[in-house]
PDB file of N, H, CA, C and O in Angstrom:
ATOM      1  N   UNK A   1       1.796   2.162 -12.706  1.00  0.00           N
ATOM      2  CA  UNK A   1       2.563   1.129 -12.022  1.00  0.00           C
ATOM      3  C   UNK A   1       1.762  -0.170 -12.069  1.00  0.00           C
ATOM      4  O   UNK A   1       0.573  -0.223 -11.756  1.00  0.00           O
ATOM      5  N   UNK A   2       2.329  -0.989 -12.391  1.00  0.00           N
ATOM      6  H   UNK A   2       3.296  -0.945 -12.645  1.00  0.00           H
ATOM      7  CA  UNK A   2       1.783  -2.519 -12.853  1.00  0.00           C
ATOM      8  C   UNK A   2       1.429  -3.029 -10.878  1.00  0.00           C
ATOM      9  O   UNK A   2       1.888  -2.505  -9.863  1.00  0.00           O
ATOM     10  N   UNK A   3       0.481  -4.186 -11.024  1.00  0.00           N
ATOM     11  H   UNK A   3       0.108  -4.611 -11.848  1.00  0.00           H
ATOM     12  CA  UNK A   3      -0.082  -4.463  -9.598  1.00  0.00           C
ATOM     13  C   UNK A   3       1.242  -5.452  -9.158  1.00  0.00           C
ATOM     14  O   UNK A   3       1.277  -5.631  -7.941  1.00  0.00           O
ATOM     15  N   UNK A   4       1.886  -5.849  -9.605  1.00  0.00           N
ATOM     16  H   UNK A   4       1.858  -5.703 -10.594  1.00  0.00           H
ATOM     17  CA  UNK A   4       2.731  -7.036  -9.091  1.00  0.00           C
ATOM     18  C   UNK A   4       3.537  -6.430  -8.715  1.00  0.00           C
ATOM     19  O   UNK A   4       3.925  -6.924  -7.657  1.00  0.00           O
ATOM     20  N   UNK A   5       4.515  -4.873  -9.173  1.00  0.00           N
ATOM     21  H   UNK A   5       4.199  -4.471 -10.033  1.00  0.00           H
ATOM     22  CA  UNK A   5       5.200  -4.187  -8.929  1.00  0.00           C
ATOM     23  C   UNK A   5       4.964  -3.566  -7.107  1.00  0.00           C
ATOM     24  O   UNK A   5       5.800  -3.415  -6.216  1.00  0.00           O
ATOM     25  N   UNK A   6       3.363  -3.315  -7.124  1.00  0.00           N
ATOM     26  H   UNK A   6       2.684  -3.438  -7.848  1.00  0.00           H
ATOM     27  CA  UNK A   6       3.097  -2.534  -5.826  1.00  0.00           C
ATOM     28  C   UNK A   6       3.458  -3.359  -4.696  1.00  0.00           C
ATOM     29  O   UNK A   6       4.065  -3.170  -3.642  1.00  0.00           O
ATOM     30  N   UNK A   7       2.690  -4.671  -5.454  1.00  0.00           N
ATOM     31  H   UNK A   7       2.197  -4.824  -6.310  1.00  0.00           H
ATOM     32  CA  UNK A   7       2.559  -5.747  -3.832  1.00  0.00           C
ATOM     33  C   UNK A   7       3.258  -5.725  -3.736  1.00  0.00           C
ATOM     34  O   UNK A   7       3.488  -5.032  -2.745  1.00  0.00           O
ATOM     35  N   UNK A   8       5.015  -6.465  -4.609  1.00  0.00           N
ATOM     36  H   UNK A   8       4.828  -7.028  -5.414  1.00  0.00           H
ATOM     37  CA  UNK A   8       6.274  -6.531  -4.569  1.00  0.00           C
ATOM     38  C   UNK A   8       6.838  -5.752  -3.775  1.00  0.00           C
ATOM     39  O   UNK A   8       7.658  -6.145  -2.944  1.00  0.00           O
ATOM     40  N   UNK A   9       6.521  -4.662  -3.897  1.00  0.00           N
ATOM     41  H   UNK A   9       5.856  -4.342  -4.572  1.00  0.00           H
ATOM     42  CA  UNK A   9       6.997  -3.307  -2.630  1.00  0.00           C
ATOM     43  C   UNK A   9       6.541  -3.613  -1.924  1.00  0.00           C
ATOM     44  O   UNK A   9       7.310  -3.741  -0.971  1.00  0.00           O
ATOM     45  N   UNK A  10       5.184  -3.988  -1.607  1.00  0.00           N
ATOM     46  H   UNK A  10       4.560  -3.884  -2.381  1.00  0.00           H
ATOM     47  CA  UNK A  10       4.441  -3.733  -0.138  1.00  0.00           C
ATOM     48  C   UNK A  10       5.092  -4.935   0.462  1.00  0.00           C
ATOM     49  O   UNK A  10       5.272  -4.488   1.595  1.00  0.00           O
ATOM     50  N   UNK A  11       5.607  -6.238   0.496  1.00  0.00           N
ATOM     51  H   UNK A  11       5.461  -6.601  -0.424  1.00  0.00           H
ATOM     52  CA  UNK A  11       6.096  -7.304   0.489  1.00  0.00           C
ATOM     53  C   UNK A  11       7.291  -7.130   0.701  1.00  0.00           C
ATOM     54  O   UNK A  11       7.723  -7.589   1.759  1.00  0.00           O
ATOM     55  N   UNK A  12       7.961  -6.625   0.052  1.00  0.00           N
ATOM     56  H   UNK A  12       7.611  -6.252  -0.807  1.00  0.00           H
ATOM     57  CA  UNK A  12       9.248  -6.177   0.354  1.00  0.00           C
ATOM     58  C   UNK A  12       9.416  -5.330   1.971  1.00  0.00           C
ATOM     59  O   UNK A  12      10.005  -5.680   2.995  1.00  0.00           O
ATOM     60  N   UNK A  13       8.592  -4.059   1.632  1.00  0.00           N
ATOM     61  H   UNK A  13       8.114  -3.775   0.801  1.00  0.00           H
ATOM     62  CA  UNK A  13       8.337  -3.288   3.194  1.00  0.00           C
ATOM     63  C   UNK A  13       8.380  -3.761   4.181  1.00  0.00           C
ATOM     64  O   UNK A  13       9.097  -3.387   5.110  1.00  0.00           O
ATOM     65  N   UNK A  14       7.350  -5.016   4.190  1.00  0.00           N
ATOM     66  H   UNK A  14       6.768  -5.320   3.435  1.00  0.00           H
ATOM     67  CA  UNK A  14       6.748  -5.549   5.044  1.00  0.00           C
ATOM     68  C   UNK A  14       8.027  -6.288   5.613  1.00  0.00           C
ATOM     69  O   UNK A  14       8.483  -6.172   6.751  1.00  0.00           O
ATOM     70  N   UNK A  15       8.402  -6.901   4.808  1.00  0.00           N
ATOM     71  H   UNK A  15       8.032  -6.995   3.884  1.00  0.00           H
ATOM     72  CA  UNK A  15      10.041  -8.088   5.474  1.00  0.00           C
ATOM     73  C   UNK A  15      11.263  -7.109   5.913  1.00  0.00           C
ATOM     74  O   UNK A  15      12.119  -7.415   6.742  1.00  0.00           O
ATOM     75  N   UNK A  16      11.204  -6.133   5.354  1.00  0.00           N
ATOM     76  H   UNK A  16      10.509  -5.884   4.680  1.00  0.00           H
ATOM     77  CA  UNK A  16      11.969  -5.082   5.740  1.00  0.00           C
ATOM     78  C   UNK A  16      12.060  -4.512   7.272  1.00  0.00           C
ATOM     79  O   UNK A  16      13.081  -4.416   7.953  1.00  0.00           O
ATOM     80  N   UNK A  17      10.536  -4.110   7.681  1.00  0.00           N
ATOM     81  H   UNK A  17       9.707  -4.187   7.127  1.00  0.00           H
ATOM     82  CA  UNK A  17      10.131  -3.765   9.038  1.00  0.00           C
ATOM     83  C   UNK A  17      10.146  -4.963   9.619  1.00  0.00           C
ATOM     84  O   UNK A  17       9.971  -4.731  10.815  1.00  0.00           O
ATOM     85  N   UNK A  18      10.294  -6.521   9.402  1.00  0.00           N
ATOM     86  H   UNK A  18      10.436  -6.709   8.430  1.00  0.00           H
ATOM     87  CA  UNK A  18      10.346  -7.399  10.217  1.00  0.00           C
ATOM     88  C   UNK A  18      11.253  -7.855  10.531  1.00  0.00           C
ATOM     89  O   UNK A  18      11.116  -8.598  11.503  1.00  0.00           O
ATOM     90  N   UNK A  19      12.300  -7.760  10.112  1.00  0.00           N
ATOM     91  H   UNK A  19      12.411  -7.157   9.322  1.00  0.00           H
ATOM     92  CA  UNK A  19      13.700  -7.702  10.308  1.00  0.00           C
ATOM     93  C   UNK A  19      14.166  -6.824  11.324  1.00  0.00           C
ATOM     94  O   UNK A  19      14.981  -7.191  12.171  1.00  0.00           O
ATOM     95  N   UNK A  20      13.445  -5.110  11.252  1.00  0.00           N
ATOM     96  H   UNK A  20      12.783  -4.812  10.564  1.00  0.00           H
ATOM     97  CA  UNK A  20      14.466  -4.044  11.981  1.00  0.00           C
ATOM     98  C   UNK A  20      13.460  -4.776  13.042  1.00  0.00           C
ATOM     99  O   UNK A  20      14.079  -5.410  13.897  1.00  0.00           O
ATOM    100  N   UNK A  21      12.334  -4.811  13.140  1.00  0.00           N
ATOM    101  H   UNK A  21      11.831  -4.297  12.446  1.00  0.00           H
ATOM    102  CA  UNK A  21      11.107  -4.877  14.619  1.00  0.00           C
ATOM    103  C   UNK A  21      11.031  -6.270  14.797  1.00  0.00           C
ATOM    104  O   UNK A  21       9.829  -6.528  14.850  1.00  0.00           O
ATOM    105  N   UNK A  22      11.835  -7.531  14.943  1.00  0.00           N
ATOM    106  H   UNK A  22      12.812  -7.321  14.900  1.00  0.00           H
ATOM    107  CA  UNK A  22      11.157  -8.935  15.063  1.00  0.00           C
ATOM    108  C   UNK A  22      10.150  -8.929  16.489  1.00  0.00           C
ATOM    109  O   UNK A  22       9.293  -9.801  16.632  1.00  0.00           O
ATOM    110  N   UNK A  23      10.285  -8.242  17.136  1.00  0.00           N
ATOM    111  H   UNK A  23      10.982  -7.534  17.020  1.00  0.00           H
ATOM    112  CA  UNK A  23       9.405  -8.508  18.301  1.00  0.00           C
ATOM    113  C   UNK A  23       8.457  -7.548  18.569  1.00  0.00           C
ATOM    114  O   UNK A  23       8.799  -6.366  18.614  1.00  0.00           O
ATOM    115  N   UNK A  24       7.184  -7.918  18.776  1.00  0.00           N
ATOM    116  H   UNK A  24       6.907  -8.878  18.740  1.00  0.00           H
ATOM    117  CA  UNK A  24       6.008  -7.013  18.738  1.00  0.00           C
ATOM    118  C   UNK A  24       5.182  -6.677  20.205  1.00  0.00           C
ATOM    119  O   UNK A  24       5.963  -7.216  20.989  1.00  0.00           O
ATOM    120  N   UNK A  25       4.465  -6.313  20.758  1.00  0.00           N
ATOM    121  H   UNK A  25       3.830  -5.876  20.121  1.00  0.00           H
ATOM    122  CA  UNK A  25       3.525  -6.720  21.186  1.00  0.00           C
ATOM    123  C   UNK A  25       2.168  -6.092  21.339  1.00  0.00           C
ATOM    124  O   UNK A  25       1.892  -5.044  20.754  1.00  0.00           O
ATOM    125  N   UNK A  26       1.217  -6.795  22.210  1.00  0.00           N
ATOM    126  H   UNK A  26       1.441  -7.646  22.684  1.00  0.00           H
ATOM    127  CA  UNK A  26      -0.286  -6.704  21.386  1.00  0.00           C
ATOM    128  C   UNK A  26      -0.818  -6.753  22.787  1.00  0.00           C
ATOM    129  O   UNK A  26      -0.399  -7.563  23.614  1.00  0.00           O
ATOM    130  N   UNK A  27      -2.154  -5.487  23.138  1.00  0.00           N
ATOM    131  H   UNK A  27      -2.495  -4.829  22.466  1.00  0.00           H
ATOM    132  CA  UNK A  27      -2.572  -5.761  24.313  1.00  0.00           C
ATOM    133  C   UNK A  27      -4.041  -5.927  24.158  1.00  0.00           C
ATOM    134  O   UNK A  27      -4.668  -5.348  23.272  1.00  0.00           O
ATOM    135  N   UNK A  28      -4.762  -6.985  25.316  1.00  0.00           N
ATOM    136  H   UNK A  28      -4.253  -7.456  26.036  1.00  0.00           H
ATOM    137  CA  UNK A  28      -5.831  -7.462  25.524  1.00  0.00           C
ATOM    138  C   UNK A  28      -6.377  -7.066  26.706  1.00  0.00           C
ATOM    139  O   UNK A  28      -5.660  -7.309  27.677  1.00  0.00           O
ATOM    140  N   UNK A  29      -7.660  -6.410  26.991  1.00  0.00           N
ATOM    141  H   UNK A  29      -8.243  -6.213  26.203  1.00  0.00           H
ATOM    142  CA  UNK A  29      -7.972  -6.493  27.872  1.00  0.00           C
ATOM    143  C   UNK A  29      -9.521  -7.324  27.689  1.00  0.00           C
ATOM    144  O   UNK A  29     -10.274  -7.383  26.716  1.00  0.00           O
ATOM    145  N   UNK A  30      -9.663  -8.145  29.584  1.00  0.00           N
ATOM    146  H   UNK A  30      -9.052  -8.098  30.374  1.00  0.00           H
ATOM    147  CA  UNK A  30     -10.303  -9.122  29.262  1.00  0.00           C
ATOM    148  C   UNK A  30     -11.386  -9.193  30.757  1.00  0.00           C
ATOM    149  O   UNK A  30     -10.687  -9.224  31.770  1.00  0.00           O
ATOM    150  N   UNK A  31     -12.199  -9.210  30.919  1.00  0.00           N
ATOM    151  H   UNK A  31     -12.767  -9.185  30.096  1.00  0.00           H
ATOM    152  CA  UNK A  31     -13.209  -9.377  31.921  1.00  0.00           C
ATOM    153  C   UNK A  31     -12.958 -10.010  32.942  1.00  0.00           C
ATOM    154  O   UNK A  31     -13.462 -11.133  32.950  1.00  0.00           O
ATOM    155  N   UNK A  32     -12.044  -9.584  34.315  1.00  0.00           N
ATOM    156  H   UNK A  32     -11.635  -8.671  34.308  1.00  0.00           H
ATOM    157  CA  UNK A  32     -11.832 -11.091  35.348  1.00  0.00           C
ATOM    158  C   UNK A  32     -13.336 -11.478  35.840  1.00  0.00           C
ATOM    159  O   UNK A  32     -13.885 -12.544  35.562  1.00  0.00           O
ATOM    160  N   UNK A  33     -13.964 -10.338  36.689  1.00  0.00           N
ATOM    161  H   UNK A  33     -13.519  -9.472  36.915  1.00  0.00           H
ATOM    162  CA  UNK A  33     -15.056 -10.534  37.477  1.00  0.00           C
ATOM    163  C   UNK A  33     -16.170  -9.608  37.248  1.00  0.00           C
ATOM    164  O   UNK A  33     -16.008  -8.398  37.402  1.00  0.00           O
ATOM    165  N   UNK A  34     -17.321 -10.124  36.878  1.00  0.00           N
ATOM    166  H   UNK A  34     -17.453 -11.108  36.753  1.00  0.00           H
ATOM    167  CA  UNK A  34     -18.286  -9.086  36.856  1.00  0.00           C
ATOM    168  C   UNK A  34     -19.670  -9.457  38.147  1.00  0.00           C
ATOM    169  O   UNK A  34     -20.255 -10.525  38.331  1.00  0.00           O
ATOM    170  N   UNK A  35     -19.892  -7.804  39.032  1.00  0.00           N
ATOM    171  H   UNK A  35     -19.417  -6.937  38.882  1.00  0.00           H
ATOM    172  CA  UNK A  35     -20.782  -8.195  39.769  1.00  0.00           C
ATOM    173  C   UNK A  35     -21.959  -7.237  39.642  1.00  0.00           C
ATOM    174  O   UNK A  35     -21.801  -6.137  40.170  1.00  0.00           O
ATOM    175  N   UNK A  36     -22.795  -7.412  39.195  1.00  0.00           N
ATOM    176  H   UNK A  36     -22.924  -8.306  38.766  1.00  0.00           H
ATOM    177  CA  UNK A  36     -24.091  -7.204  38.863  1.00  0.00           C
ATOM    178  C   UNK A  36     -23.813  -5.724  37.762  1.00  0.00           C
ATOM    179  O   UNK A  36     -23.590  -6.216  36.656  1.00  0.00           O
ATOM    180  N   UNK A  37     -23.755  -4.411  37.663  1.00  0.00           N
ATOM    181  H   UNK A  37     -23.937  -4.011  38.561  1.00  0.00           H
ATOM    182  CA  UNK A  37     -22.612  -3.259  36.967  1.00  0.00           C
ATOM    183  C   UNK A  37     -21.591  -3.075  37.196  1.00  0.00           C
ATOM    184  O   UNK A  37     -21.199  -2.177  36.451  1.00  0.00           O
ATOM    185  N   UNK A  38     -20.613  -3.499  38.022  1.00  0.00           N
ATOM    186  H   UNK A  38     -20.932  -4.228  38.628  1.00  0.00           H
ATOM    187  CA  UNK A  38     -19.312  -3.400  38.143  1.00  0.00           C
ATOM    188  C   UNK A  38     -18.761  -4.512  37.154  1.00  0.00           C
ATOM    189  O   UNK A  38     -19.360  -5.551  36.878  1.00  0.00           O
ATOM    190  N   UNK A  39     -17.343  -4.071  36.593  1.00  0.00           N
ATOM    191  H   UNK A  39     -16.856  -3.227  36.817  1.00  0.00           H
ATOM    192  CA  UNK A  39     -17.073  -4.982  36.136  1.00  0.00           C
ATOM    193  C   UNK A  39     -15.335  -4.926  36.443  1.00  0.00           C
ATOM    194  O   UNK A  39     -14.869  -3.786  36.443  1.00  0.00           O
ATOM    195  N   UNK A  40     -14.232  -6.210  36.734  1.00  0.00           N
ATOM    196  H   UNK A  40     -14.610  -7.136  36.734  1.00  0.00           H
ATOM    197  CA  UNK A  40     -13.317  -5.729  36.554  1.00  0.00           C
ATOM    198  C   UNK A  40     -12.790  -6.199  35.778  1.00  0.00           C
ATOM    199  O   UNK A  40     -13.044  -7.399  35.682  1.00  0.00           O
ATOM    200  N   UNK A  41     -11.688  -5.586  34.680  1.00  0.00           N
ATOM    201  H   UNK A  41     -11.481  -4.611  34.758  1.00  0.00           H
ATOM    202  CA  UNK A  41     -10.933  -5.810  33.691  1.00  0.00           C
ATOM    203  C   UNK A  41      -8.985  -6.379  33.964  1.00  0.00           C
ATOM    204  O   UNK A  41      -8.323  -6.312  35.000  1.00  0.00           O
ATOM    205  N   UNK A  42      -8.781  -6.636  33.276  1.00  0.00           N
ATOM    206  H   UNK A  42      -9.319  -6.690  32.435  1.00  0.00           H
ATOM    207  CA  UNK A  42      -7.201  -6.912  33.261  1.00  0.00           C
ATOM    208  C   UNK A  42      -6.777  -6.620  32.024  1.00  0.00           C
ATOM    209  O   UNK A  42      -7.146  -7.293  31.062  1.00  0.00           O
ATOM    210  N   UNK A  43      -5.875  -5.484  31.894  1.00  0.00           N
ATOM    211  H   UNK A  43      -5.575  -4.937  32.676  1.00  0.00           H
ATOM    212  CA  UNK A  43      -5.110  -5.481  30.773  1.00  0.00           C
ATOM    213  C   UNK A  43      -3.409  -6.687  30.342  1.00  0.00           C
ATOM    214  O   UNK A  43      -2.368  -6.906  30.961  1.00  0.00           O
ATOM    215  N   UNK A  44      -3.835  -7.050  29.316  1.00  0.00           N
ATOM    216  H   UNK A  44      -4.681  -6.871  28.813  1.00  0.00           H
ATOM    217  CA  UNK A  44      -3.309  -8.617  29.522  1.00  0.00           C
ATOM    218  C   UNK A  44      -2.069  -8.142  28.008  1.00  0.00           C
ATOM    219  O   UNK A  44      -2.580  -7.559  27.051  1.00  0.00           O
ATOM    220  N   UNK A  45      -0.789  -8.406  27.976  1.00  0.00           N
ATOM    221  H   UNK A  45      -0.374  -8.879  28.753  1.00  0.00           H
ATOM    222  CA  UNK A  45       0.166  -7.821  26.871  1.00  0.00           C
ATOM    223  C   UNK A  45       1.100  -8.989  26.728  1.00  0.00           C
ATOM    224  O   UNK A  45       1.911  -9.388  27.564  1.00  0.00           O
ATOM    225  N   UNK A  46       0.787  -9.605  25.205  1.00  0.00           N
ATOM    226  H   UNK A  46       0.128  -9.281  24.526  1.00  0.00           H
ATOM    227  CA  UNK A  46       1.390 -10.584  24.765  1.00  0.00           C
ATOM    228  C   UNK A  46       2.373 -10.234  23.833  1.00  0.00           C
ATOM    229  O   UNK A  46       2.195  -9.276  23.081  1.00  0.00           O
ATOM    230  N   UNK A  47       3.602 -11.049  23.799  1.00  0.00           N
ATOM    231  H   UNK A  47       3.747 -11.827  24.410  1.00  0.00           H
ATOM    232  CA  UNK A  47       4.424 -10.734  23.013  1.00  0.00           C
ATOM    233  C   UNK A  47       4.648 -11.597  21.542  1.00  0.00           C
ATOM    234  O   UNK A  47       4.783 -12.816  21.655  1.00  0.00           O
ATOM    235  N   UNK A  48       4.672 -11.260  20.769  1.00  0.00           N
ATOM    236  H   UNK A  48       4.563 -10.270  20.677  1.00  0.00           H
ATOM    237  CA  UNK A  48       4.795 -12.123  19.457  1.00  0.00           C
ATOM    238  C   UNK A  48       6.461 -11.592  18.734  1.00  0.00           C
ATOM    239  O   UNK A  48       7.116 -10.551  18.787  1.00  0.00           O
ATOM    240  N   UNK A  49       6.658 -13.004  18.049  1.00  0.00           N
ATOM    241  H   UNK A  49       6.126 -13.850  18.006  1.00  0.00           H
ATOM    242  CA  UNK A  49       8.151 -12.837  17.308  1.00  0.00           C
ATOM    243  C   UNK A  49       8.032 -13.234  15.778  1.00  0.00           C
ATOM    244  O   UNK A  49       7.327 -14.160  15.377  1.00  0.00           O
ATOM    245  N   UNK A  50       8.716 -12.517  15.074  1.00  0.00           N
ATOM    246  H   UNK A  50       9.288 -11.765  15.400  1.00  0.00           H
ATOM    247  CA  UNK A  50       8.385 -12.907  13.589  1.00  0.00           C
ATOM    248  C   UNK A  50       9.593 -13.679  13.217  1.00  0.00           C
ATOM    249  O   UNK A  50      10.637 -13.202  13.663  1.00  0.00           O
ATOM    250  N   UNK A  51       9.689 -14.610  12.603  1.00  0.00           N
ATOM    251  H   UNK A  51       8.841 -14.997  12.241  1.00  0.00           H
ATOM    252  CA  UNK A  51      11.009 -15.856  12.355  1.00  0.00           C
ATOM    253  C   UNK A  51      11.812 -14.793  11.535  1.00  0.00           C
ATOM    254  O   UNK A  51      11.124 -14.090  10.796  1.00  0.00           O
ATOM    255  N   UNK A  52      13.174 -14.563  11.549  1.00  0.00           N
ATOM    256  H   UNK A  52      13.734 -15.135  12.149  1.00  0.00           H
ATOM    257  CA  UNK A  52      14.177 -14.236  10.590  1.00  0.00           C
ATOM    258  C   UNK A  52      13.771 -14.933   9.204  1.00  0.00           C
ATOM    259  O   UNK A  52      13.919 -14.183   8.239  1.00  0.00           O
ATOM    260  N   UNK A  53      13.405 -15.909   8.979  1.00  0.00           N
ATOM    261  H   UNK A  53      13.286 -16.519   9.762  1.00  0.00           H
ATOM    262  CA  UNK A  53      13.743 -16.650   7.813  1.00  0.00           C
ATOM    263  C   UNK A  53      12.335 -16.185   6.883  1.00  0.00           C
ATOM    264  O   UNK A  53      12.136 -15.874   5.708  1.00  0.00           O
ATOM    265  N   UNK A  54      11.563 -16.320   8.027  1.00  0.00           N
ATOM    266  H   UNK A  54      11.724 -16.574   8.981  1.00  0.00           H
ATOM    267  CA  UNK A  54      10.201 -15.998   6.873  1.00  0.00           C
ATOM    268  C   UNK A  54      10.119 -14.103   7.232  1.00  0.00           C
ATOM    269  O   UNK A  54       9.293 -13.720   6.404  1.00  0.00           O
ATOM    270  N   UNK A  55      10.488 -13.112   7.878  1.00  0.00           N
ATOM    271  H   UNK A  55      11.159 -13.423   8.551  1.00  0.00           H
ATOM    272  CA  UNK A  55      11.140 -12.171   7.438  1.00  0.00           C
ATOM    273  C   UNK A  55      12.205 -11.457   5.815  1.00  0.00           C
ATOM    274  O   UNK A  55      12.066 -10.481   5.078  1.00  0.00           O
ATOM    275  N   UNK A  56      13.317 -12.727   5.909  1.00  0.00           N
ATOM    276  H   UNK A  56      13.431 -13.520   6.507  1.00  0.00           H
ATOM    277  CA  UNK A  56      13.873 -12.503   4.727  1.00  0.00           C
ATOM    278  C   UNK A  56      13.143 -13.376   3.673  1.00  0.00           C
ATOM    279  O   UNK A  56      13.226 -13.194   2.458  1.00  0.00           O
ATOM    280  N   UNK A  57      12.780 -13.863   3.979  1.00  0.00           N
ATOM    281  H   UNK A  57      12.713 -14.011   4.965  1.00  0.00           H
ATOM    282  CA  UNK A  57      11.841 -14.389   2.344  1.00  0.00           C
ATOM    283  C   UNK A  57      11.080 -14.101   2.290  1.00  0.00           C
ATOM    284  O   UNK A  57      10.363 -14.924   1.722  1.00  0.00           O
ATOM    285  N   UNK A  58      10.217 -12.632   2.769  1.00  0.00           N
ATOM    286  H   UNK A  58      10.800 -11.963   3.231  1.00  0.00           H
ATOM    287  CA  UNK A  58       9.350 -11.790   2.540  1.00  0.00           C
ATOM    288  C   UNK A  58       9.994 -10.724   1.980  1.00  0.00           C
ATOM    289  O   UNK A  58       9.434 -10.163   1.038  1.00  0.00           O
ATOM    290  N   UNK A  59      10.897 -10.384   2.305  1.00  0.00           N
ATOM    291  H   UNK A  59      11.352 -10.839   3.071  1.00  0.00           H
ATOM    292  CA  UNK A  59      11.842  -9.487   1.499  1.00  0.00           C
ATOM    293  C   UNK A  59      12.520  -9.571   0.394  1.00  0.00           C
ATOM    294  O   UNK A  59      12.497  -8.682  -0.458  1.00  0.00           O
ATOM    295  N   UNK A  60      13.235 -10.708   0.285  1.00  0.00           N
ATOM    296  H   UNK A  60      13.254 -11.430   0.977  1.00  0.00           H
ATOM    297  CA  UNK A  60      13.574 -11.552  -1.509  1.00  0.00           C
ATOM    298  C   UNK A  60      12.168 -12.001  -2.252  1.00  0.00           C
ATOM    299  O   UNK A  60      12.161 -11.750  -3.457  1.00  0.00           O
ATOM    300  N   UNK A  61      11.316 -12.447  -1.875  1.00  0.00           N
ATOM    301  H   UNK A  61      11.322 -12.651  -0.896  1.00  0.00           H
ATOM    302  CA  UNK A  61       9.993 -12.814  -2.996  1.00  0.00           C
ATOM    303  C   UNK A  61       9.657 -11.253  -3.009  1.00  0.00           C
ATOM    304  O   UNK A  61       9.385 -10.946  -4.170  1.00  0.00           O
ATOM    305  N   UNK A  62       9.583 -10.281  -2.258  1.00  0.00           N
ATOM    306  H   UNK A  62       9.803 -10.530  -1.315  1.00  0.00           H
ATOM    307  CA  UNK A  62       8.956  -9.122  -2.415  1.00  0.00           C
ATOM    308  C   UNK A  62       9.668  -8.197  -3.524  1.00  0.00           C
ATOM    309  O   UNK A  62       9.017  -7.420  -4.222  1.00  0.00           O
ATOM    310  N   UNK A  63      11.214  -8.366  -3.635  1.00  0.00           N
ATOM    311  H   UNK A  63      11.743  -8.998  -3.069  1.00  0.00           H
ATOM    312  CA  UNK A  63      12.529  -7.652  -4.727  1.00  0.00           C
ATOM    313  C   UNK A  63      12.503  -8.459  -5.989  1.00  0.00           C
ATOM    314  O   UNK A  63      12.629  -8.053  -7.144  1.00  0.00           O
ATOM    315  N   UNK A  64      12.381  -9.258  -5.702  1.00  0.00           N
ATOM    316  H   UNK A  64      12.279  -9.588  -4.763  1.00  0.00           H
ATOM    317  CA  UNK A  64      11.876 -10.798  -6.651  1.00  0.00           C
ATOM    318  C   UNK A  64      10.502 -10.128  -8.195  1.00  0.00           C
ATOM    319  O   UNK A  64      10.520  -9.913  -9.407  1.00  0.00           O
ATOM    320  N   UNK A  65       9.468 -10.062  -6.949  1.00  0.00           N
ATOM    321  H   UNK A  65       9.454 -10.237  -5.964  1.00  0.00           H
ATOM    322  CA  UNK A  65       8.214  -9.558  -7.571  1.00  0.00           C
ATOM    323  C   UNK A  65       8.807  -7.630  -8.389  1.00  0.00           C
ATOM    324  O   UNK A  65       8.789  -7.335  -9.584  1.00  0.00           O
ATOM    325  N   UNK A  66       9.097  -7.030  -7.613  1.00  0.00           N
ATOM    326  H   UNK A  66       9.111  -7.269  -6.642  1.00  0.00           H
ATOM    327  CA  UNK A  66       9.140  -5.848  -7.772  1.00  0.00           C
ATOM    328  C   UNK A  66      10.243  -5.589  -9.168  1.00  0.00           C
ATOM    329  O   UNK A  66      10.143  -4.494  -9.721  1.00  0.00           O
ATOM    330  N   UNK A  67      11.396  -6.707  -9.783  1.00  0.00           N
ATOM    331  H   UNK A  67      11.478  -7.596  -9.334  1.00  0.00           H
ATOM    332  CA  UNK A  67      12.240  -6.155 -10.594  1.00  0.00           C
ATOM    333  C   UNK A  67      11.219  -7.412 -11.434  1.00  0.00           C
ATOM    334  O   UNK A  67      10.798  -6.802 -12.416  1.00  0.00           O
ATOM    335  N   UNK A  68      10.757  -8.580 -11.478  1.00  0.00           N
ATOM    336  H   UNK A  68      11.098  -9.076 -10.680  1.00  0.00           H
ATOM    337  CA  UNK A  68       9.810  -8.804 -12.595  1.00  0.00           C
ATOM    338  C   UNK A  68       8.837  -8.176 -13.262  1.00  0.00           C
ATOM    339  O   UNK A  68       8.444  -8.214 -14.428  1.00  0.00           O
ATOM    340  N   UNK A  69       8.405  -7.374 -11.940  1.00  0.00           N
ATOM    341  H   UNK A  69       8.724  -7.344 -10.993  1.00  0.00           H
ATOM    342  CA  UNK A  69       6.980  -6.248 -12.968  1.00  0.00           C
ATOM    343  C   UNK A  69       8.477  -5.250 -13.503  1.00  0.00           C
ATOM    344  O   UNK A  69       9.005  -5.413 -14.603  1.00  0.00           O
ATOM    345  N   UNK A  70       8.644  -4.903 -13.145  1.00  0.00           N
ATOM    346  H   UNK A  70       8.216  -4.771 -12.251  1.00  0.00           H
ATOM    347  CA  UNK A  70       9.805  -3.724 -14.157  1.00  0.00           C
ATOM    348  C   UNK A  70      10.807  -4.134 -15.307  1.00  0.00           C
ATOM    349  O   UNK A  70      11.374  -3.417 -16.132  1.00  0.00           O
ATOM    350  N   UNK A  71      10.863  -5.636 -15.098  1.00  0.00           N
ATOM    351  H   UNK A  71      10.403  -6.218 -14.428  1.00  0.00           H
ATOM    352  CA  UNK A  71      11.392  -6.167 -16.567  1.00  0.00           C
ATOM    353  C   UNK A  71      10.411  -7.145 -17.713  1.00  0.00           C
ATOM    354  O   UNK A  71      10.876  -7.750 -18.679  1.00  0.00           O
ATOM    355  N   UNK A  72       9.269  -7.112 -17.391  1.00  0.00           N
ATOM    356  H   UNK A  72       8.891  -6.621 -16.606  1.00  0.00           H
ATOM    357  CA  UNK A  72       8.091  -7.147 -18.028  1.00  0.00           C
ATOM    358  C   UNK A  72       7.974  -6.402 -18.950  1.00  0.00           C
ATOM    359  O   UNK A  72       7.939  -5.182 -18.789  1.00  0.00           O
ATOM    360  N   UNK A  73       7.896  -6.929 -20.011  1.00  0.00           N
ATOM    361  H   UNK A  73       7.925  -7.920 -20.141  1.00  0.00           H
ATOM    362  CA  UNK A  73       7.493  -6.068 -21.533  1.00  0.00           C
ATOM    363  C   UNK A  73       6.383  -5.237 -21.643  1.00  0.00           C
ATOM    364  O   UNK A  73       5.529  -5.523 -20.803  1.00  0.00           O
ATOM    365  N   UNK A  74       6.097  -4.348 -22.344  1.00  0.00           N
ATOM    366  H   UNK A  74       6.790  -4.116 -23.026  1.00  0.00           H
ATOM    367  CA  UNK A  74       4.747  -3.983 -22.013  1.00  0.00           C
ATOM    368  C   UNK A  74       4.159  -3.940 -23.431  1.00  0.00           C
ATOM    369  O   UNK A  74       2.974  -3.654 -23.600  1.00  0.00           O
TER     370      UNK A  74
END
């Protein structure tokens, strides 16, 4: 399998799952107060969104890439 073919897939995948999942999220935990060995923490959960647009044009450059390596001469 040619390398432009793989990324093309992996690229493709990738816009694929960002489409079905646009919204993610991601957790932090972060140090409020520390007193001498104690320490206390906060678990802190941010949400991130992936744009539709750069979703689907991760998915067309990715089908894009994937039928050029396969109509590539060899």
């Amino acid at each position: 399998m040619k390398p432009i073919t793989m990324i093309g897939a992996i690229l493709a995948l990738i816009g694929l799952l960002a489409i079905a999942q646009p919204i993610f999220t991601t957790n932090q935990t972060k140090n409020v107060a520390t007193f001498g060995d104690i320490k206390i923490q906060a678990n802190e959960q941010t949400s991130h969104a992936i744009p539709p647009i750069l979703s689907g044009a991760a998915l067309i450059v990715g089908l894009v890439m994937v039928a050029g390596g396969l109509y590539q001469k060899r």
